[in-house]
C-alpha positions in Angstrom: 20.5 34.0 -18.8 19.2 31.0 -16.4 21.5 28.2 -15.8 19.8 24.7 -15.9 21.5 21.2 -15.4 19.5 18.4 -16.8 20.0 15.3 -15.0 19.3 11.9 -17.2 19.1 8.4 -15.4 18.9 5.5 -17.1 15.7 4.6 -18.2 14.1 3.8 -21.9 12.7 7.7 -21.8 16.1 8.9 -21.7 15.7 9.4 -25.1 13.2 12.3 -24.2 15.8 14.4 -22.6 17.0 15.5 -25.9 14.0 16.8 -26.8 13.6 18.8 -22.9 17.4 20.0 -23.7 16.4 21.1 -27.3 13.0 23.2 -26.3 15.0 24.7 -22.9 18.1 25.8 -25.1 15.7 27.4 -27.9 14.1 29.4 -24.6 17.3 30.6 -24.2 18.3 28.7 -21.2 22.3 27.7 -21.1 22.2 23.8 -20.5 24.2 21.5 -18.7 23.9 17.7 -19.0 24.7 15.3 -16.5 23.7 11.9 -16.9 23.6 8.2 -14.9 26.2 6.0 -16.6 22.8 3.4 -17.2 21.5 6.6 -19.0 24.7 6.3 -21.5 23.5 2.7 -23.0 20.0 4.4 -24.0 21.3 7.8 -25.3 25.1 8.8 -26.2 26.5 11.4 -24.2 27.6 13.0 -27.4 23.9 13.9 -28.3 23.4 16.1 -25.5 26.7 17.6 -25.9 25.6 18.7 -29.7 22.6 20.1 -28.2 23.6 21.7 -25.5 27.2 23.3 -26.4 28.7 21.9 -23.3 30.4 18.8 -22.5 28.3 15.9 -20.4 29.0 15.4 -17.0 29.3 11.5 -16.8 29.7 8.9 -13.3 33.1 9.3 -14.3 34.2 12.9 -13.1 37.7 13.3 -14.3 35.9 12.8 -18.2 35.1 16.6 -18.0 36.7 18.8 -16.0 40.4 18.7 -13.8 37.9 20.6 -10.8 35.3 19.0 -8.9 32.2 19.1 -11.6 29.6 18.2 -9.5 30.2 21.2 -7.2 31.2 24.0 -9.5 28.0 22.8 -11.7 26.0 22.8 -8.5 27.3 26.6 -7.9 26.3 27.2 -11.4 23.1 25.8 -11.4 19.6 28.1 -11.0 17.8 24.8 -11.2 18.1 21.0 -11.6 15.7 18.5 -13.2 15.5 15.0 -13.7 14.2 14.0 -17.1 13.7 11.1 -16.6 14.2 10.3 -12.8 13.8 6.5 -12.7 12.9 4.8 -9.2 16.9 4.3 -8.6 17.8 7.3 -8.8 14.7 8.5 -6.4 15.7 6.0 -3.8 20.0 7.2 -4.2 18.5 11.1 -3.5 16.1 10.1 -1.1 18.6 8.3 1.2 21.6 10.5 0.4 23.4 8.3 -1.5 26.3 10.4 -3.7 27.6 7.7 -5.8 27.8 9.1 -9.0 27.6 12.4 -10.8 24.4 13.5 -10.8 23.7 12.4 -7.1 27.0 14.2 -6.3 25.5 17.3 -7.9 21.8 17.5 -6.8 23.7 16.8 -3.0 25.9 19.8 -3.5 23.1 22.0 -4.5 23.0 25.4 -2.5 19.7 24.8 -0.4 17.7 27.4 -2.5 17.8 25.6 -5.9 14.9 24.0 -6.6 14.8 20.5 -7.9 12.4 18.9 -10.2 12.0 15.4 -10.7 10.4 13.7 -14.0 9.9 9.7 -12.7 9.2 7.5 -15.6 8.8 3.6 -15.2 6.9 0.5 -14.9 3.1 1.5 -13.3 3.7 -0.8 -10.5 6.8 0.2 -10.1 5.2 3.7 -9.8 2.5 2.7 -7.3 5.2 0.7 -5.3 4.6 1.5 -1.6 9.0 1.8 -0.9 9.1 3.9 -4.2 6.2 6.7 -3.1 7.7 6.8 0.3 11.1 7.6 -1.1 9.1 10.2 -3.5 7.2 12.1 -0.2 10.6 11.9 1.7 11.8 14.3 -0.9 8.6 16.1 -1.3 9.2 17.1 2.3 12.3 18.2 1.9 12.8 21.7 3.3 9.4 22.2 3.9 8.3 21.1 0.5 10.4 23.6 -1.1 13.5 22.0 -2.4 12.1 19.2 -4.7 9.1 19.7 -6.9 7.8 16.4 -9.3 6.4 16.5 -12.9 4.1 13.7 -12.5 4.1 10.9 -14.8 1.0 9.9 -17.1 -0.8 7.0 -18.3 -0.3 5.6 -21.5 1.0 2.3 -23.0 4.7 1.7 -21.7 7.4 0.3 -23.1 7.0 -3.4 -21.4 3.7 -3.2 -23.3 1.1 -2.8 -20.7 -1.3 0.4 -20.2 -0.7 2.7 -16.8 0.9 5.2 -15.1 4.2 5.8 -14.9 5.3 7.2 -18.9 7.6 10.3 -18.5 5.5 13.7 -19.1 5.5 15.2 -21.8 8.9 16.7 -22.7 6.9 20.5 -23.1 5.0 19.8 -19.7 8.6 19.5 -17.9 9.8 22.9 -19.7 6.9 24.4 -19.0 7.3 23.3 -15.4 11.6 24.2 -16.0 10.5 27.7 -16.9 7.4 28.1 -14.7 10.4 27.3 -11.6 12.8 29.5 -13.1 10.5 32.4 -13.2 9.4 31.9 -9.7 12.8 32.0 -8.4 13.7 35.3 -9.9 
């Protein structure tokens, strides 16, 4: 059975994580959730628990485990992805920041497990010259091999206007989970 940990940061399309956990556990993929602690005001940690059968790994470490989470989950993890990754949490992983959970544990990653990112947010947030630039640094991690991006779409967002920048849809990032999972076999 794969082992997947799926990273949620705190963005209004957090809320479609539980739907990516939900299709990837029905795949049978075991499921790990770690999550921003601005992901926590748009979804309960206590959802993805129900869905995934494991506790959530939350900025506070000690909440699940005596150990150091971040690294045993890191050991245990065939793949990480970021559903969604908002431009924060791009910038914290492209500068090496490690100041909460999920940074922690995409940073303590064995370099052969593949990362995919899932940005969702504001189109001109998304065509932002600092955020793209933080999005190719990570792109050309490892020679392109480490980190792998499920690009947003264009539709109406939740500030109301029309563009790019909505999360995919939560089957394209499975199918993009699965597609990773397979290759790496």
């Amino acid at each position: 059975m794969k082992h997947v940990v799926v990273g949620v940061s705190g963005g209004i399309a957090a809320y479609k994580a539980a739907d990516v956990v939900s299709q990837l556990v029905k795949a049978s993929v075991e499921v790990r959730v770690a999550m921003t602690r601005n992901a926590t005001r748009f979804v309960a940690p206590l959802t993805f628990a129900s869905l995934s059968g494991h506790a959530v790994l939350v900025d506070d470490l000690a909440d699940v485990d005596p150990s150091i989470p971040h690294v045993s989950w890191a050991r245990w993890a065939d793949l990480v992805v970021i559903a969604p990754t908002t431009a924060n949490t791009l910038a914290r992983l492209a500068h090496g920041f490690a100041d909460d959970a999920l940074t922690s544990l995409v940073l303590a990653l064995e370099p052969d497990k593949p990362v995919l990112l899932a940005p969702a947010m504001n189109t001109r947030m998304w065509e932002n010259p600092l955020v793209q630039a933080n999005l190719d640094a990570l792109k050309a991690v490892d020679g392109g091999r480490r980190f792998a991006v499920v690009d947003p779409v264009a539709k109406r967002l939740a500030c109301g206007e029309e563009g790019l920048g909505a999360l995919a849809a939560p089957e394209r990032i499975v199918e993009a989970v699965l597609a990773k999972l397979s290759a790496t076999s």
